[in-house]
LOLO-722371 format. One record per residue: residue in one letter; x, y, z of N, C-alpha, C in turn. Coordinates in Angstrom, 1 decimal, decimal comma, padded with zeros to 4 digits. Last residue first. Layout:
REM LOLO-722371
A; X; Y; Z; X; Y; Z; X; Y; Z
...
//
This chain:
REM LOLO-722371
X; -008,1; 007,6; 011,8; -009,7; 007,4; 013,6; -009,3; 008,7; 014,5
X; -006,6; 007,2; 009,8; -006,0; 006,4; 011,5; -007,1; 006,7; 012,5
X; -007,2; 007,9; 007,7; -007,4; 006,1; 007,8; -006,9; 005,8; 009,2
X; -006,9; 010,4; 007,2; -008,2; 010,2; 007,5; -008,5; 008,8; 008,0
X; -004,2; 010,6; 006,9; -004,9; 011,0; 008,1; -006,0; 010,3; 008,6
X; -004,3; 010,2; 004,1; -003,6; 008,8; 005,1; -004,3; 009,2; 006,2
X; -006,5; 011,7; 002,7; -005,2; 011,4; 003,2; -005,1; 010,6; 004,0
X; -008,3; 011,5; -000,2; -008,2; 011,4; 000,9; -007,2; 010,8; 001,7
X; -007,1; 012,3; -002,7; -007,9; 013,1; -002,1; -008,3; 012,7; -000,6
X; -005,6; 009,8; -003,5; -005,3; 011,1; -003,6; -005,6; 012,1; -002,4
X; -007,6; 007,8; -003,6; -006,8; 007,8; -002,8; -006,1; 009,2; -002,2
X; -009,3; 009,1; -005,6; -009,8; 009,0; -004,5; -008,6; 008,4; -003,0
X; -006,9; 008,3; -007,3; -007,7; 010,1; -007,6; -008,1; 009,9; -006,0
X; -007,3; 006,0; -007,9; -006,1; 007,0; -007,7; -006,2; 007,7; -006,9
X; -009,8; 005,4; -008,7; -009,2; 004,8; -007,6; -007,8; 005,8; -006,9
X; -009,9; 006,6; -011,0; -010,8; 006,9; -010,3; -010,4; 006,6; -008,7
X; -007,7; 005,1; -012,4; -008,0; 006,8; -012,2; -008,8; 007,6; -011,6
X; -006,7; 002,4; -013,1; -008,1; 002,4; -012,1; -007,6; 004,4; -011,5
X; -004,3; 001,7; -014,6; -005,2; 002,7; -014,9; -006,6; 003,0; -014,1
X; -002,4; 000,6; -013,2; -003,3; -000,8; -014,0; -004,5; 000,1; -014,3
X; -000,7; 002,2; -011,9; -000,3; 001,5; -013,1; -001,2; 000,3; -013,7
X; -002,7; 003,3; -010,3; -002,3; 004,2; -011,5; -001,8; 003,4; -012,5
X; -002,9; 001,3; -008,6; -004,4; 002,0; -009,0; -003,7; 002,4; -010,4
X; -000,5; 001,1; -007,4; -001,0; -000,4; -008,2; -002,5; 000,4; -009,2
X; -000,1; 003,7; -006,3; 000,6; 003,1; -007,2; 000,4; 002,2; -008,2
X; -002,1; 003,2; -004,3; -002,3; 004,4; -005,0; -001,8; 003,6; -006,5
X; -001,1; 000,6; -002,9; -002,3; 000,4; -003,7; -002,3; 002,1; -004,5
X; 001,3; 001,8; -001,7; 001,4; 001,0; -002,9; 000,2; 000,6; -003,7
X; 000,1; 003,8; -000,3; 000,9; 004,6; -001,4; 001,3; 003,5; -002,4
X; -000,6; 002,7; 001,4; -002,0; 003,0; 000,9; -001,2; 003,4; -000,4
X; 001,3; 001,0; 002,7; 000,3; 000,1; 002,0; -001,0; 001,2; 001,1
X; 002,9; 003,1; 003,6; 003,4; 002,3; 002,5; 002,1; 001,4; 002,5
X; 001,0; 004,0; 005,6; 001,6; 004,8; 005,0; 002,0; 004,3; 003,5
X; 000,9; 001,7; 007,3; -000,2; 002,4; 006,3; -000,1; 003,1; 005,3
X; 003,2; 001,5; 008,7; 003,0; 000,5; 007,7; 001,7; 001,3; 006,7
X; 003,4; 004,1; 009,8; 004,3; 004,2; 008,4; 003,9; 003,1; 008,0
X; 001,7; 003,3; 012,0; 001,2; 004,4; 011,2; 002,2; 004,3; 009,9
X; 002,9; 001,1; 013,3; 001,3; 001,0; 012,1; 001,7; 002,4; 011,5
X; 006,3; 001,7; 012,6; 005,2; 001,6; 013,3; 003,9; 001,4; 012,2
X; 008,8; -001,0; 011,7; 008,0; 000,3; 011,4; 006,9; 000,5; 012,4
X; 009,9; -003,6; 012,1; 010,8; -002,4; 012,3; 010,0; -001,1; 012,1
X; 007,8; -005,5; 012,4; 009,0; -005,4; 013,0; 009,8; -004,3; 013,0
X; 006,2; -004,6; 009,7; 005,9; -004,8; 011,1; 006,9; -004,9; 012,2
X; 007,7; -006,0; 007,5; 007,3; -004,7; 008,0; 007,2; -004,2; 009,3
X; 007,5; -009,0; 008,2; 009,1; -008,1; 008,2; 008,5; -006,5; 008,4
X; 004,2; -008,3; 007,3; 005,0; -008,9; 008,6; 006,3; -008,6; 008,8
X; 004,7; -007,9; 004,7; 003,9; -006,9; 006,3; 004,6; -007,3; 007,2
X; 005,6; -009,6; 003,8; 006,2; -008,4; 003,5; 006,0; -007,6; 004,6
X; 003,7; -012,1; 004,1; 005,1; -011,9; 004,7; 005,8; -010,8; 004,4
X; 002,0; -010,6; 002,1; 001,7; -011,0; 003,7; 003,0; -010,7; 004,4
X; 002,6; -010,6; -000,1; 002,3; -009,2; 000,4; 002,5; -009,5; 001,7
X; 003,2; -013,6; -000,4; 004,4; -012,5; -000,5; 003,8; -011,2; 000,4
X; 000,4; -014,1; -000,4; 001,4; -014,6; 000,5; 003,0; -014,0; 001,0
X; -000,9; -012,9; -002,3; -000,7; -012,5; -001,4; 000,0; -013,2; -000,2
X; -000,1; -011,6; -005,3; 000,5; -012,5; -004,4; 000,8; -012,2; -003,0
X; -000,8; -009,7; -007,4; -001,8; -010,6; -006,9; -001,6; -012,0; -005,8
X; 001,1; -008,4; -008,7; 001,4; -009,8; -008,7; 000,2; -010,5; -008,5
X; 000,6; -006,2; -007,6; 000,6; -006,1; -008,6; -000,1; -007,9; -008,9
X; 001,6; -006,9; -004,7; 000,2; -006,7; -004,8; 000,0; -006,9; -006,1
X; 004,3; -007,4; -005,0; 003,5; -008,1; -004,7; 001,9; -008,1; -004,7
X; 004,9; -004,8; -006,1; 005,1; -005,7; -006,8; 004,3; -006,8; -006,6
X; 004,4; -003,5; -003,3; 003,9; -002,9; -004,8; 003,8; -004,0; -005,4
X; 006,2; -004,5; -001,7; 004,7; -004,6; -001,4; 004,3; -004,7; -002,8
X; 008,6; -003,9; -002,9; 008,6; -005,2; -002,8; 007,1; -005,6; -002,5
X; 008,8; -001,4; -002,3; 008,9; -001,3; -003,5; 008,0; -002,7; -003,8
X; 009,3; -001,3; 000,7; 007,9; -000,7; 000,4; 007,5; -001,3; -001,4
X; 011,5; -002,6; 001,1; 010,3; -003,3; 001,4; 009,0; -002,7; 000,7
//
């Protein structure tokens, strides 16, 4: 599923991304859905060269997005 986000976001399809979450959702907790949505946007940053975006993902950890 996680692979299938990636793609979807790439894609710019977010109906796909949607319904991805959602099956997500069902078997994962929030904290691992975040987990795979920050690491597919890292992913989408690097392979469409946004380096700055990467980078800042990088450096700030998943931690910091749960409060």
């Amino acid at each position: 599923m996680p692979n299938q986000l990636t793609h979807a976001l790439r894609d710019r399809d977010m109906q796909a991304a949607t319904a991805i979450l959602a099956e997500m959702q069902q078997v994962m907790t929030p904290r691992q859905m975040m987990d795979h949505v920050l690491v597919a946007a890292e992913r989408l940053a690097w392979d469409e060269g946004d380096a700055q975006v990467a980078r800042w993902l990088l450096s700030n950890p998943a931690q910091r997005w749960y409060g």
